[in-house]
DRENTORKOL-3810 file (N, C-alpha, C; in nm, 4 decimals):
REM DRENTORKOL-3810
@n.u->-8.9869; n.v->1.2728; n.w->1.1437; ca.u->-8.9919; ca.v->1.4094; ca.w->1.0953; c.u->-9.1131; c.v->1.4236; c.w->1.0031
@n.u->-9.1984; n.v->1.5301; n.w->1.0156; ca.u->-9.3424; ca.v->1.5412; ca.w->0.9271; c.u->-9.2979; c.v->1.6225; c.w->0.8141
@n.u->-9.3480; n.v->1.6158; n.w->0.6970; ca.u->-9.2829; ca.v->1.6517; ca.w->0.5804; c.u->-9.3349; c.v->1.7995; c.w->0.5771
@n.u->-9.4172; n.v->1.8661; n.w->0.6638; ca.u->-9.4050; ca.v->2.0176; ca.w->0.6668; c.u->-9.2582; c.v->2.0645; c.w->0.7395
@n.u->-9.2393; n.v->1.9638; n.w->0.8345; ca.u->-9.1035; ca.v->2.0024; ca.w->0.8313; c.u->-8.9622; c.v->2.0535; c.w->0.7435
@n.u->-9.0385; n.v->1.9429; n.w->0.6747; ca.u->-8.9114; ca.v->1.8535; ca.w->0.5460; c.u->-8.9308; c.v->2.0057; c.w->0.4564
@n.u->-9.0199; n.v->2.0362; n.w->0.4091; ca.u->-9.0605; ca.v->2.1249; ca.w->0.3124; c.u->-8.9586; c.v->2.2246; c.w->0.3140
@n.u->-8.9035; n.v->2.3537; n.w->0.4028; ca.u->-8.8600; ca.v->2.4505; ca.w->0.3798; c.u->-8.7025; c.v->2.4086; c.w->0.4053
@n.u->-8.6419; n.v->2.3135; n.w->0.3912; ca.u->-8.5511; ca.v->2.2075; ca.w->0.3467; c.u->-8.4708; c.v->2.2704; c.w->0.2587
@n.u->-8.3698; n.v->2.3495; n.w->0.1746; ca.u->-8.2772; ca.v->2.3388; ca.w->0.0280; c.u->-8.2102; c.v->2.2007; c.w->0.0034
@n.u->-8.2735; n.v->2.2217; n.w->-0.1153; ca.u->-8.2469; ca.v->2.0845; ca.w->-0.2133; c.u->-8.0694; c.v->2.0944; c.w->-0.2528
@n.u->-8.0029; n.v->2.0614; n.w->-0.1932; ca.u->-7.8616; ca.v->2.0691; ca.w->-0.2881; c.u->-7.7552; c.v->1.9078; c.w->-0.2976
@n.u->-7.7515; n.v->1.9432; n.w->-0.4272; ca.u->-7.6360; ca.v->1.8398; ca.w->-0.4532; c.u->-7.4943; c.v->1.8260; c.w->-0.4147
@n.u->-7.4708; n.v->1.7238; n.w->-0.4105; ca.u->-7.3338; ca.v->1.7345; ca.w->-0.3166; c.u->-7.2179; c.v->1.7834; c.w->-0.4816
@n.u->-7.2051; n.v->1.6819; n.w->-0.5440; ca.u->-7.1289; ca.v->1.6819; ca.w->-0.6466; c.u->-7.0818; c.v->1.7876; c.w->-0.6970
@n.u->-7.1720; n.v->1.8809; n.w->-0.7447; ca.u->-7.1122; ca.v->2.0300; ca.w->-0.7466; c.u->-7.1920; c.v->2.1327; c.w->-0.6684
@n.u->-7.2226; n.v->2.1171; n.w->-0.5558; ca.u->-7.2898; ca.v->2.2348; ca.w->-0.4779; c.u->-7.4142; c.v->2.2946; c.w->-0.4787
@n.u->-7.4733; n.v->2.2335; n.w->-0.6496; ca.u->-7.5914; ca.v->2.3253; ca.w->-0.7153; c.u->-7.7156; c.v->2.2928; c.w->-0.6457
@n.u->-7.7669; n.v->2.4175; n.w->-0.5916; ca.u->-7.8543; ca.v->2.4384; ca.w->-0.5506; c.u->-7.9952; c.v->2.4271; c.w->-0.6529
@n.u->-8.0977; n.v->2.3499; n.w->-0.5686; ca.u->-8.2519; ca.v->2.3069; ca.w->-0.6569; c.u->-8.3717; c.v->2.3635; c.w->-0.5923
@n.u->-8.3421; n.v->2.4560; n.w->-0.5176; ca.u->-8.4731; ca.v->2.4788; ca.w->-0.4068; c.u->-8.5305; c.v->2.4382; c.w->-0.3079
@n.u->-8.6255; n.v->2.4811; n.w->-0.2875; ca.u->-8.6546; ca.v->2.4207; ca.w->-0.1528; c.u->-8.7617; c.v->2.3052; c.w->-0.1774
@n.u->-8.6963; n.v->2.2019; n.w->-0.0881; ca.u->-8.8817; ca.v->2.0843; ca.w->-0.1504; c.u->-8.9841; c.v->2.1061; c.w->-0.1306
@n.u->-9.0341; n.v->2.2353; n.w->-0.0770; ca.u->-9.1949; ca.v->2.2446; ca.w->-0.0905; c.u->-9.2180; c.v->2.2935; c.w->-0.2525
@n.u->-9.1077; n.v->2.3903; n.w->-0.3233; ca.u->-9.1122; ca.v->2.4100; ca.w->-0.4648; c.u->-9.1047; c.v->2.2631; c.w->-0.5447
@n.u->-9.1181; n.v->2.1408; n.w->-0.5137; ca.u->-9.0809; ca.v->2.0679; ca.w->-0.5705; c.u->-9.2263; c.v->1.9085; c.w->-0.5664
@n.u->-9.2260; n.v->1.8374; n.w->-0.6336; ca.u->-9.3527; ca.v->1.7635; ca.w->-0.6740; c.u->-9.2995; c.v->1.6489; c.w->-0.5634
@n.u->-9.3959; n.v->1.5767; n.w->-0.4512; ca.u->-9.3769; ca.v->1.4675; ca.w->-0.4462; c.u->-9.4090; c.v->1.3561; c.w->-0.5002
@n.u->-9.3321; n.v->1.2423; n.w->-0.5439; ca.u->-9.3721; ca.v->1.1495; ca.w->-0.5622; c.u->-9.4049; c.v->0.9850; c.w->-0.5022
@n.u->-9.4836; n.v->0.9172; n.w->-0.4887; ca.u->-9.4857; ca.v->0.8457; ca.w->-0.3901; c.u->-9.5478; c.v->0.7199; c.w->-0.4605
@n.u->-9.5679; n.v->0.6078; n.w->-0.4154; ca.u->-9.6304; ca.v->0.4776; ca.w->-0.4086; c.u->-9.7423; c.v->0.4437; c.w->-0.3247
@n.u->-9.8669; n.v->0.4832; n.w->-0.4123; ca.u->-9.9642; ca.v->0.4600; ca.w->-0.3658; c.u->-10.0293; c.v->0.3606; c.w->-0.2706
@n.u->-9.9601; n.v->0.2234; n.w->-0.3419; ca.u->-10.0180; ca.v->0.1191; ca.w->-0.2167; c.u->-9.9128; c.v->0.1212; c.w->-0.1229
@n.u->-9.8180; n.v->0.1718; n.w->-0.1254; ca.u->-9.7416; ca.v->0.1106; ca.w->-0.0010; c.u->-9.7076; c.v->0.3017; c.w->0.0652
@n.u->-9.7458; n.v->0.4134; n.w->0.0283; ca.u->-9.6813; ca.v->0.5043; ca.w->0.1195; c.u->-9.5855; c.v->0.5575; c.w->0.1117
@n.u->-9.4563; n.v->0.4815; n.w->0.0591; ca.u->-9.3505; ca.v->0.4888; ca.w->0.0569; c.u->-9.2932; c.v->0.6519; c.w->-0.0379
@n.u->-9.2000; n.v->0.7033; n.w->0.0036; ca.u->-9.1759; ca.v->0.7924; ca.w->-0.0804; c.u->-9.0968; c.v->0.7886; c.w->-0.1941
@n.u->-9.1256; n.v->0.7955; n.w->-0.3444; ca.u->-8.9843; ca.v->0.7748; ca.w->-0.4293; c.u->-8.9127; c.v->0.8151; c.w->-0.5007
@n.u->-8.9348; n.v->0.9959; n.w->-0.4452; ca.u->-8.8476; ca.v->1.0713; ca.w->-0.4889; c.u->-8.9115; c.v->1.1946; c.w->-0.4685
@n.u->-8.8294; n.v->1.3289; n.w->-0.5566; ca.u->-8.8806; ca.v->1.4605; ca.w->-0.5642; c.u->-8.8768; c.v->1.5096; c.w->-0.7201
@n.u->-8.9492; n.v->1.5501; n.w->-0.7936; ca.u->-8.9520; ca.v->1.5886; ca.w->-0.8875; c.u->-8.9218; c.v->1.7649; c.w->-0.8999
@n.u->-8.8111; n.v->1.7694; n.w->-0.9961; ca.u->-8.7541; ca.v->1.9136; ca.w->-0.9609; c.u->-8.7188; c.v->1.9813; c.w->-1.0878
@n.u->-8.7272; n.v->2.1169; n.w->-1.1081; ca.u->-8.6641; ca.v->2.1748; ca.w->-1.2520; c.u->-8.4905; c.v->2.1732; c.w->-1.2280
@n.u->-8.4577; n.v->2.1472; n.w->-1.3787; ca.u->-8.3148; ca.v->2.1495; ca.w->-1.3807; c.u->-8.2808; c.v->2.2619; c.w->-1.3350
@n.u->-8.1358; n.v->2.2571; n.w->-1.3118; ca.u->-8.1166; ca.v->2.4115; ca.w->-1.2472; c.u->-8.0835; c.v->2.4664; c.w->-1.3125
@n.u->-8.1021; n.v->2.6038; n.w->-1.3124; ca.u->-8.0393; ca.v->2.7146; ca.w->-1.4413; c.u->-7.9272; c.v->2.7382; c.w->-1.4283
@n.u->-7.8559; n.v->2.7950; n.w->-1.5363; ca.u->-7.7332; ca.v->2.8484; ca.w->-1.5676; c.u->-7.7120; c.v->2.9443; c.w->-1.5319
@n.u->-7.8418; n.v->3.0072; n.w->-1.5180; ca.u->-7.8711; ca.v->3.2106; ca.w->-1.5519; c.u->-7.9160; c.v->3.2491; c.w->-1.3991
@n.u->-7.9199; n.v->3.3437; n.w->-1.3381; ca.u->-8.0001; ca.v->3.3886; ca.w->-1.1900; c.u->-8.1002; c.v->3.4736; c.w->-1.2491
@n.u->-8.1270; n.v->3.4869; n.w->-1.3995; ca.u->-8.2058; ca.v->3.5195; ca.w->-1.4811; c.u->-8.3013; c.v->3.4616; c.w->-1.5080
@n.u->-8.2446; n.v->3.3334; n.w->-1.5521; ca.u->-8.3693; ca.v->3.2487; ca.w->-1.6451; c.u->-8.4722; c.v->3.1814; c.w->-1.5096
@n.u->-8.5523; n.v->3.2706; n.w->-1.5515; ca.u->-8.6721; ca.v->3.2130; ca.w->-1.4520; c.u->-8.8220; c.v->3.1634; c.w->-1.5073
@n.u->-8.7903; n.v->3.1379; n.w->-1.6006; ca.u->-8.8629; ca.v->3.0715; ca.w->-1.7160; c.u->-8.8859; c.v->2.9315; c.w->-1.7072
@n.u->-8.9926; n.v->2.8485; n.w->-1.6093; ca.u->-8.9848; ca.v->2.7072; ca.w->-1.5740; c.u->-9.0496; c.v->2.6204; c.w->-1.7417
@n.u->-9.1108; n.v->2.6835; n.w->-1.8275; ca.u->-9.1859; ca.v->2.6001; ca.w->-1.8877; c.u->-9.0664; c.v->2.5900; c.w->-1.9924
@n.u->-8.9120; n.v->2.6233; n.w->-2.0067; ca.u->-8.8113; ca.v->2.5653; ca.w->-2.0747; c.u->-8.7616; c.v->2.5266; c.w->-2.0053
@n.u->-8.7511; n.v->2.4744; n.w->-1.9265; ca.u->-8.6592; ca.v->2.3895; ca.w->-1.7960; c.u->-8.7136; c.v->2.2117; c.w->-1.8541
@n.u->-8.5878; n.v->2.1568; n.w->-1.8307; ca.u->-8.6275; ca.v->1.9945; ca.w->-1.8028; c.u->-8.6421; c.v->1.9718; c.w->-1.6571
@n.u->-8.7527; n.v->1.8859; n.w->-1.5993; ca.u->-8.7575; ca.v->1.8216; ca.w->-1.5579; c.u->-8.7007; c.v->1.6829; c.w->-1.4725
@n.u->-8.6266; n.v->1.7113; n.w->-1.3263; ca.u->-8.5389; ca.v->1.6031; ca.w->-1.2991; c.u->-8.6156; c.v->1.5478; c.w->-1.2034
@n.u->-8.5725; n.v->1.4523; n.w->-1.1307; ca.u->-8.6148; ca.v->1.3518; ca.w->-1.0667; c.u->-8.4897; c.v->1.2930; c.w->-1.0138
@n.u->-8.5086; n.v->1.3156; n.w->-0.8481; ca.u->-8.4299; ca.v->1.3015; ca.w->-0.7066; c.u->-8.4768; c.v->1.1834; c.w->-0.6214
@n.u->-8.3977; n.v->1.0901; n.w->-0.6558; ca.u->-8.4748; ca.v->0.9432; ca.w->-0.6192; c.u->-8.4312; c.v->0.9567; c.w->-0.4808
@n.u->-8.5301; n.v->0.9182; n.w->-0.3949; ca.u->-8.5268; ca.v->0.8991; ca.w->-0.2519; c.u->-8.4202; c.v->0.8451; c.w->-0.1692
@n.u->-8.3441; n.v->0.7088; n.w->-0.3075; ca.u->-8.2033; ca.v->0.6782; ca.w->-0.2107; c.u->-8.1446; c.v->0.7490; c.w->-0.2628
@n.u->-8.1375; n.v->0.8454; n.w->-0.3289; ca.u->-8.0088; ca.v->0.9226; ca.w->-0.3293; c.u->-7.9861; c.v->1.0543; c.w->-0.2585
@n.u->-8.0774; n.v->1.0267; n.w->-0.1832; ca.u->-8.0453; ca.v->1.1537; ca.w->-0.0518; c.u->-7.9697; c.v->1.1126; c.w->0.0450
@n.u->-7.8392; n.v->1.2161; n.w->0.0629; ca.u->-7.7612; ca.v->1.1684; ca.w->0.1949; c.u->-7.7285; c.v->1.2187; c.w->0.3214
@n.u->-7.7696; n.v->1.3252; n.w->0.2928; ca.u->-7.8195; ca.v->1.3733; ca.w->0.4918; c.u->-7.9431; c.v->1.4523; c.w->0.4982
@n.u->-8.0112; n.v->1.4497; n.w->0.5579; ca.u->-8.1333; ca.v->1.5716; ca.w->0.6086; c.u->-8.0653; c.v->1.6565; c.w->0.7055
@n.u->-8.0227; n.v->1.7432; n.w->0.7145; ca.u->-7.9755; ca.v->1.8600; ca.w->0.8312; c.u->-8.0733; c.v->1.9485; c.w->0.8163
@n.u->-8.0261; n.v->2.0308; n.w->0.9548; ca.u->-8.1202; ca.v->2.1161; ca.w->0.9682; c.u->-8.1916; c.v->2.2138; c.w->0.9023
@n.u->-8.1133; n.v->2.2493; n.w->0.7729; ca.u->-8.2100; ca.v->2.3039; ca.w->0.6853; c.u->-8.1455; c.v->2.2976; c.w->0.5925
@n.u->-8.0603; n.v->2.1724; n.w->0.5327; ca.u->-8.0550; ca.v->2.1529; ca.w->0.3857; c.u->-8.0204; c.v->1.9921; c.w->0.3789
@n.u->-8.1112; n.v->1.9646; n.w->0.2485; ca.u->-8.0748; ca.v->1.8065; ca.w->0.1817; c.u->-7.9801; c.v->1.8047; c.w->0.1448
@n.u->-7.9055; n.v->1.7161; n.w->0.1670; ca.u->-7.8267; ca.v->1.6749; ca.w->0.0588; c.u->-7.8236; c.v->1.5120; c.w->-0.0501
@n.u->-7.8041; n.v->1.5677; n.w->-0.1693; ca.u->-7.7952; ca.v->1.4261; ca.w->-0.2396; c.u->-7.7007; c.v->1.4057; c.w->-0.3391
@n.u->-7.6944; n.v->1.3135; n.w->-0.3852; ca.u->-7.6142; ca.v->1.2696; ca.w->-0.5134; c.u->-7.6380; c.v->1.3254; c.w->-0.6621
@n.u->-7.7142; n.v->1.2617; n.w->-0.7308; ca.u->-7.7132; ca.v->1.2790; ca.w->-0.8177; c.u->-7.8676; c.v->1.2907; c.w->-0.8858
@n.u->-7.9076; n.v->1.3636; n.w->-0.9846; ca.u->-8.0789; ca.v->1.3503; ca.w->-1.0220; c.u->-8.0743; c.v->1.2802; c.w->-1.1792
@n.u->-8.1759; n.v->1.2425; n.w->-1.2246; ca.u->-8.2439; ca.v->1.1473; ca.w->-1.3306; c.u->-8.2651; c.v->1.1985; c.w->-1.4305
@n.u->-8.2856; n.v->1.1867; n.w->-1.5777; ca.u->-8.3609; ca.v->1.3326; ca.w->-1.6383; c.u->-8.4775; c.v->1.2742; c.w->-1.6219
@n.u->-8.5649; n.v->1.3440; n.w->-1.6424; ca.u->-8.7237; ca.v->1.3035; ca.w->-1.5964; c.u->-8.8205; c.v->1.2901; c.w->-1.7319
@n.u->-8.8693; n.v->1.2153; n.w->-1.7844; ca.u->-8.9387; ca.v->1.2378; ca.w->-1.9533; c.u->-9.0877; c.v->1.1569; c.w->-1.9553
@n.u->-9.1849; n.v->1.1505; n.w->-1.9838; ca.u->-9.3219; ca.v->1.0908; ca.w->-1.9761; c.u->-9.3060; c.v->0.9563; c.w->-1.9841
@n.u->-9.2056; n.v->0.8954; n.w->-2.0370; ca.u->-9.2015; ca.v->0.7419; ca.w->-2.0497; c.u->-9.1517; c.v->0.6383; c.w->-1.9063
@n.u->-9.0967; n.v->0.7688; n.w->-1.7749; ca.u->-9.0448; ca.v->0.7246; ca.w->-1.7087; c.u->-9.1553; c.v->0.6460; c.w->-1.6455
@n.u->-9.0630; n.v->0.5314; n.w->-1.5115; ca.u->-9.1930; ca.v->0.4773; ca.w->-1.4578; c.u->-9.1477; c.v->0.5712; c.w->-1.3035
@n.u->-9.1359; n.v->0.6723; n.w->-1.3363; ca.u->-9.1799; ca.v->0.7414; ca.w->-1.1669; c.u->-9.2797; c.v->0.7991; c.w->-1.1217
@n.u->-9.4060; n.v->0.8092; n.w->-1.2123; ca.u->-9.4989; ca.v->0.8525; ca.w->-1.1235; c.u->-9.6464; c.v->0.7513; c.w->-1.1014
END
């Protein structure tokens, strides 16, 4: 599958349903020498259908094994990371 595919994708968690967008709204992250993909970098999700304000949002991070199906037009995964400058994900 080519990741323009992948792109118009919804990001949702299984655990409680919450929807993260679609992964083209979302940062890839990857491993330079090897290719490999190791995750998606994503804003937390809001509370509000209001707050559309990304520069107060934290920052999560959707590690690659914790995705558990690709269907036809939505991810699903487990659980996300909080994401903070000290991490080693990028």
């Amino acid at each position: 599958m080519l990741l323009s595919e992948l792109a118009e994708k919804e990001l949702i968690q299984v655990k409680d349903g919450a929807r993260y967008g679609k992964l083209a709204n979302t940062e890839l992250l990857f491993d330079p020498s090897s290719g490999k993909i190791k995750g998606f970098e994503v804003y937390q999700k809001s509370a509000s259908f209001f707050q559309v304000n990304k520069t107060n949002k934290k920052k999560e991070f959707i590690s690659w094994e914790e995705i558990i199906l690709i269907g036809k037009d939505r991810i699903l995964f487990n659980e996300t990371d909080s994401f903070n400058d000290n991490s080693d994900y990028s």
